[in-house]
C-alpha positions, 0 to 999 in steps of 0.5 A, spaced: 323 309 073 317 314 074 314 315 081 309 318 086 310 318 093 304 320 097 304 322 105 312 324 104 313 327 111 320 330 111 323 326 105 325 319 108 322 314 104 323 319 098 329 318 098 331 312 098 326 311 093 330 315 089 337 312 091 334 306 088 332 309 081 326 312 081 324 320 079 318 323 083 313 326 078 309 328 085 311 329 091 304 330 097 305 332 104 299 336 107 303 338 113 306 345 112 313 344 117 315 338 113 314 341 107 318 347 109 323 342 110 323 338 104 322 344 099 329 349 104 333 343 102 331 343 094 332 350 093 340 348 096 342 343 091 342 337 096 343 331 091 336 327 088 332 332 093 333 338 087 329 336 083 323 334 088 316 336 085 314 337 093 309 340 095 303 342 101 298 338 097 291 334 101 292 328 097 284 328 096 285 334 091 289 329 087 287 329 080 291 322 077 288 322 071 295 326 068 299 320 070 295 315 068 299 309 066 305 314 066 308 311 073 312 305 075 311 306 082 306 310 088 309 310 094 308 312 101 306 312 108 299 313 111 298 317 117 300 312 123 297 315 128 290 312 127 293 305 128 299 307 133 301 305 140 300 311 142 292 315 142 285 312 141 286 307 136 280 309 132 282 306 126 279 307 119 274 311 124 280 316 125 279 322 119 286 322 119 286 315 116 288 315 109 288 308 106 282 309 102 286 315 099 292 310 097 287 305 093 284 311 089 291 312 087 292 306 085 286 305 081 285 312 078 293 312 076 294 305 075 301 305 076 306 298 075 306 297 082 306 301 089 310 301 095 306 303 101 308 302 109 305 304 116 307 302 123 308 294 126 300 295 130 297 294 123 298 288 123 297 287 131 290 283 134 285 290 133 287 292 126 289 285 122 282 285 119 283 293 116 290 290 113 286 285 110 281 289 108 286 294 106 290 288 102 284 286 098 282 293 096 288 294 093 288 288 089 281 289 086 281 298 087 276 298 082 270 294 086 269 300 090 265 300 098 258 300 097 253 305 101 252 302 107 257 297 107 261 296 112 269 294 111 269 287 114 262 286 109 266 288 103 272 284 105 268 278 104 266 281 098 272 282 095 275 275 097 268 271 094 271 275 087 273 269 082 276 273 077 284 275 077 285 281 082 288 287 078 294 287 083 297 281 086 299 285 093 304 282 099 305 285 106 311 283 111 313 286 118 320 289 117 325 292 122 329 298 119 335 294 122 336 289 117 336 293 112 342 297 114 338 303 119 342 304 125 334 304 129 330 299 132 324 301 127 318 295 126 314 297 120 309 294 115 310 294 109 305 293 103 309 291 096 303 290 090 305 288 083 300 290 076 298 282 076 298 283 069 306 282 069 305 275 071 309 276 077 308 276 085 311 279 091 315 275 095 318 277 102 324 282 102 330 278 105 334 282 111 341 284 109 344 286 116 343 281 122 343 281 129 348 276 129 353 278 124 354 284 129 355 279 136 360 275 132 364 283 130 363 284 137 364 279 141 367 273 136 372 277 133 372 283 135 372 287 129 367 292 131 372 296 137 377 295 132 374 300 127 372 304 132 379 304 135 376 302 142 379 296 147 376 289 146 370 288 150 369 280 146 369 279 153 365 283 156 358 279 153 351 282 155 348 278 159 342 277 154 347 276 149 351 270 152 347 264 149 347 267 142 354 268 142 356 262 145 352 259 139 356 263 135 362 262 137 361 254 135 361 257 127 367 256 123 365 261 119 362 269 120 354 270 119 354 272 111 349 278 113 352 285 115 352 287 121 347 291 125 349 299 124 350 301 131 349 308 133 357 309 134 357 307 126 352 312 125 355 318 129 362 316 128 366 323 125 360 328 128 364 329 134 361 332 140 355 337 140 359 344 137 353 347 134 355 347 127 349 345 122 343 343 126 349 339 131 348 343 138 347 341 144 339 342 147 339 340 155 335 337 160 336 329 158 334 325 164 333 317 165 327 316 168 323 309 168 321 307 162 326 311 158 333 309 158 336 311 152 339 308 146 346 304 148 352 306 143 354 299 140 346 297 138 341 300 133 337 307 136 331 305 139 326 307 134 325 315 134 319 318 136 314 323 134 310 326 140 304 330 140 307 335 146 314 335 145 319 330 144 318 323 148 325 324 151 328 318 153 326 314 145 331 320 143 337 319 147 344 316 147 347 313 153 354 315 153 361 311 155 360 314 161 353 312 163 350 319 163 345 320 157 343 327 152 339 328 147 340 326 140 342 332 136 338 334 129 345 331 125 344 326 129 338 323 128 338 325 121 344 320 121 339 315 123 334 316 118 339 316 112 339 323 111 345 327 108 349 331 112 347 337 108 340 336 108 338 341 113 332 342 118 330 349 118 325 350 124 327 348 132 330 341 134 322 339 137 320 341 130 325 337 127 326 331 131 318 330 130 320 330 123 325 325 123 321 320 128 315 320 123 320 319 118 321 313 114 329 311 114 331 312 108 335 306 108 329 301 109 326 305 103 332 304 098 332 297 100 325 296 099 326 300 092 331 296 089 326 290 092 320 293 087 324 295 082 328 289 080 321 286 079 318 290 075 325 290 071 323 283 071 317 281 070 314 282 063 307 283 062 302 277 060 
């Protein structure tokens, strides 16, 4: 199947879009770091990124008249920072907000569907009216905002429409875990289907379950197996012990897979040696706030600093208690990227990178999701 993905970064959610079947006939990043990246590891061979059309491109100069019709899917993630935790919060007042540019891709190239994500505060109290301007524009792209209009005007004018929408167009709140990222990573995606194909999204379904990693933990004990560690079942967290007790009264296993812990993710890596963007860089410390990610759960989610890199999202709890920073490899390993997709610049450039990469894990999942609709549904 054909795509298009927009706002690429380094390639996470690129990649498992193409793990999940999709060509990329475009591939657009406007920052010039993360496509030196992408672009360093086309010219080595690394599976599916060799025949990446990626390239530093300002998504406004996009002409989409080529791939009218010709697409199955457009994919990607508009600039978080408009709508993060962190910043000022402007919104589609921030220049840097590029939803609008995500409709006109839908409306000029018209694809079968699309497959777009941003960051969990979306969906938050002071952004949820922008989400549903943001949903209704994107099942009706072609009604355009008038001069003057405001977003809450236009969305009122869009929902007093009676015709049948373009697109039919769903949005859920996801962690990445679930779907088999070893990171604690909440995003919003938005999932749209031509309503011509008679068919409408419907919520992912979680594939990997908190509790189904309690009952390898501290049920049965599998997990220090496959690790070759001591059976700590019963050494239960405090904040775990009442689901593990619950748990404890099954006759049988939670039917998910587990969470991916980060020990799964790392395990064969070894300790910092130096070798392909696995060296150790200095100064991790704890302070309030800032604690670290514990081996035997999910990463915090990784995260992308203006100023540097925010230590303690980026750090691991080792077995003894001290704490160090994740390696480059490391934290490619978060993200779902290969051992030989390789980062080229310093560990601060890099690590921004993959904080503001979408685990490529959450996008195959997704990927197979929408593909097997499209598959599906049949056009009407």
């Amino acid at each position: 199947m054909l795509s298009a993905e927009l706002f690429a970064g380094c390639g996470g959610l690129a990649l498992g879009l193409s793990r999940a079947g999709f060509d990329h006939a475009l591939m657009a990043e406007f920052d010039g770091d993360a496509v030196a990246t992408a672009q360093h590891n086309k010219q080595r061979g690394v599976e599916h990124v060799a025949h990446w059309p990626v390239e530093r491109t300002d998504v406004r100069d996009i002409d989409w008249e080529p791939l009218r019709g010709q697409l199955a899917v457009i994919s990607g993630g508009p600039p978080c920072q408009p709508f993060g935790i962190g910043g000022k919060k402007q919104g589609p007042d921030d220049a840097r907000d590029m939803w609008p540019q995500a409709v006109r891709a839908i409306r000029e190239a018209r694809p079968d569907g699309f497959l777009f994500e941003n960051v969990r505060n979306l969906a938050g109290p002071k952004f949820r009216g922008y989400l549903d301007w943001i949903v209704a524009h994107l099942s009706y792209p072609t009604e355009l905002r008038l001069m003057g209009e405001s977003h809450s005007e236009h969305l009122d004018r869009l929902r007093s429409l009676r015709r049948r929408p373009a697109y039919n167009v769903a949005w859920q709140v996801v962690n990445a875990a679930d779907y088999g990222a070893p990171q604690i990573r909440y995003r919003v995606l938005l999932f749209g289907l031509s309503a011509s194909r008679g068919v409408k999204p419907v919520p992912m379904t979680p594939t990997h379950s908190h509790d189904r990693l309690l009952w390898d933990q501290y049920v049965t004990g599998d997990y220090w197996k496959r690790h070759n560690l001591p059976d700590r079942s019963r050494e239960v967290p405090e904040r775990d012990k009442a689901k593990v007790f619950q748990l404890r009264g099954l006759t049988s296993a939670p039917t998910q897979q587990p969470w991916v812990t980060v020990r799964d993710a790392v395990k064969g890596l070894g300790d910092p040696n130096g070798r392909a963007n696995h060296a150790l860089q200095r100064g991790a410390k704890v302070y309030p706030g800032h604690t670290g990610s514990l081996l035997d759960r999910p990463a915090k989610a990784l995260k992308a600093g203006d100023h540097g890199v925010p230590g303690g999202e980026n750090m691991m709890v080792l077995d003894d208690g001290t704490v160090r920073y994740f390696t480059i490899r490391e934290a490619a390993r978060l993200v779902g990227l290969p051992d030989d997709y390789l980062f080229p610049r310093s560990w601060s450039e890099s690590m921004r990178q993959l904080g503001n990469a979408v685990p490529a894990q959450l996008g195959e999942s997704a990927g197979l999701w929408l593909r097997k609709l499209i598959e599906q549904a049949s056009p009407t």
